[in-house]
N, C-alpha and C positions, 0 to 999 in steps of 0.2 A: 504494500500500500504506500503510495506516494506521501501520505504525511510520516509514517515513521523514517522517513529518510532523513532531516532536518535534523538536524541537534540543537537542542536550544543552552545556552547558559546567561545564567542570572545573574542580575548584578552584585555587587559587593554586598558585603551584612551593612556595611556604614552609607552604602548606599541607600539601601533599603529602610534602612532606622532611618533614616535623611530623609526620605519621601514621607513614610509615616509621620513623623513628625508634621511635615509641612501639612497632610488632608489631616491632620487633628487641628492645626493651627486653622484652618482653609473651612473646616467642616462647620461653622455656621456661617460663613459666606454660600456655601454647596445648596447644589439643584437639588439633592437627594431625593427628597418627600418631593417633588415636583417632577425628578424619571420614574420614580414608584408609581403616581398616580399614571403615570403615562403608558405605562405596562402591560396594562388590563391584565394584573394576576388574578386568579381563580384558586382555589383550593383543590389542591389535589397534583395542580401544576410539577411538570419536571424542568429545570432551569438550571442551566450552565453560566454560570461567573465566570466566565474570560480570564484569566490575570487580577484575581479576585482581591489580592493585594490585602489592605488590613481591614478586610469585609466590609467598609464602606454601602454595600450596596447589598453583598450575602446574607447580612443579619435582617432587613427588613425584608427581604424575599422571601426570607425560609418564615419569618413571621408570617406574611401577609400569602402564605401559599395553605397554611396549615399542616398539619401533621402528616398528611395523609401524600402532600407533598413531597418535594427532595429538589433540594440546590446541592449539585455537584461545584466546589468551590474549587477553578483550576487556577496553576498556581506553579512556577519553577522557581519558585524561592524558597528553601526551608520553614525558612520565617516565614513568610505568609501562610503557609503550610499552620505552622504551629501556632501565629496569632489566630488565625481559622476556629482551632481547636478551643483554642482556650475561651475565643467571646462567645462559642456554639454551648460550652460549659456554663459559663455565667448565665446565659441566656435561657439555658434550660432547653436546648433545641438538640433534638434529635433528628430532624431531616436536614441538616448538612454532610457531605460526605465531600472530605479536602479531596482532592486529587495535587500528589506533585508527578510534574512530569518534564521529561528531558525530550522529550520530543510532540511534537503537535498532536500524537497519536493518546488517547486519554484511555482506550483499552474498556470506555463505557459502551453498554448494548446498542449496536443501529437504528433508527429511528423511534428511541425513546426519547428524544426531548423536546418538548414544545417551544422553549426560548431560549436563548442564548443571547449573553450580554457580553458586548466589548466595548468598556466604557473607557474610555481614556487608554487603548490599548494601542490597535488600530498604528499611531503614529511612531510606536516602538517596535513595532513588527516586522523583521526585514523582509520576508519571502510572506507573501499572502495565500499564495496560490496552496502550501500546503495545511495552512491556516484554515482557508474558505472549503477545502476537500474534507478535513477533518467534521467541521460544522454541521458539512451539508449530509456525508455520511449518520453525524447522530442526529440529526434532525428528522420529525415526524413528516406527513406530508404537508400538513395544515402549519405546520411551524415556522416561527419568526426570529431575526435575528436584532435586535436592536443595537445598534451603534450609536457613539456619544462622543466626543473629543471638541474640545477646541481648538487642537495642534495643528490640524490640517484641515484643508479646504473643501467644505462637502462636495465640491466637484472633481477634487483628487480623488476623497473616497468611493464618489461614486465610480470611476472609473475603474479605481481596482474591483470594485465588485461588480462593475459589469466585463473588465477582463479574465473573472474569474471563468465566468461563461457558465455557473453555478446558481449563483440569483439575480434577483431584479429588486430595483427600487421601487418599493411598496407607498412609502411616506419619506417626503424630505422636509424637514422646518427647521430653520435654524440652524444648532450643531445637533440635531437629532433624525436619526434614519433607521426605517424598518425598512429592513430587505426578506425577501420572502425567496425559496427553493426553488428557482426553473422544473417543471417536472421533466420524469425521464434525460436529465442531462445526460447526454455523452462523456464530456469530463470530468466526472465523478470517477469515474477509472482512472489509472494513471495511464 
């Protein structure tokens, strides 16, 4: 499969403390409860956190999805791995499941996931193409991918996800976009 080709490495620990730091610093300026509402989660929902980072967006998903739910919290950072763990502890939630992974391949069931979030990822991501294969693989048919960043220009983003040759732009507003699965794509094989 073309996404376990990719190796991915994470950034530094003092890099990562350095990021956290700043969306704690950052997090009541944040859209947060303003992309939640925009989500349309449902209970029972399967949802993918992208580069879930220090759950910024994991913890009110797996709330707002309910038990019966599951946020798969992906993640190549130890740390995000472990801060994952510990606020799903605090929180008292059992439908989070971290995933760390070294390569774009996350090793979850094929078309079990209704959404998938790449919030602020997207502009850090060198190779898409094994990125947008992985997504489209765990993705259901009815499933959506919502995208967020301010780093790039939604007409860069949109291009890479229309040279994915994988989805199509569903909704653009703003720095917010739902991309939805081409059905029967061709490129979904390598």
């Amino acid at each position: 499969m073309y996404a376990k080709k990719a190796s991915l490495k994470p950034m530094s620990d003092i890099s990562y403390r350095g990021m956290a730091l700043l969306y704690k610093i950052s997090s009541p300026f944040c859209s947060v409860k303003r992309q939640i509402n925009l989500l349309q989660l449902k209970n029972g929902m399967v949802v993918v956190d992208w580069g879930c980072g220090t759950g910024r967006h994991t913890i009110p998903v797996a709330q707002s999805i309910g038990e019966e739910g599951k946020v798969f919290a992906v993640d190549i950072h130890p740390l995000a791995i472990k801060t994952i763990r510990k606020k799903a502890k605090q929180n008292g939630l059992l439908n989070i499941e971290p995933l760390l992974i070294s390569s774009y391949d996350t090793e979850a069931k094929s078309a079990s996931v209704d959404l998938v979030l790449l919030i602020d990822i997207i502009p850090i991501i060198q190779e898409t193409k094994p990125l947008f294969t992985e997504i489209y693989r765990l993705l259901k048919k009815q499933g959506r991918v919502y995208i967020s960043h301010s780093h790039l220009s939604m007409e860069k983003t949109r291009k890479l996800v229309e040279d994915s040759s994988l989805f199509t732009v569903s909704e653009c507003k703003g720095h917010d976009m739902i991309i939805v699965p081409i059905e029967n794509s061709d490129s979904a094989s390598p």
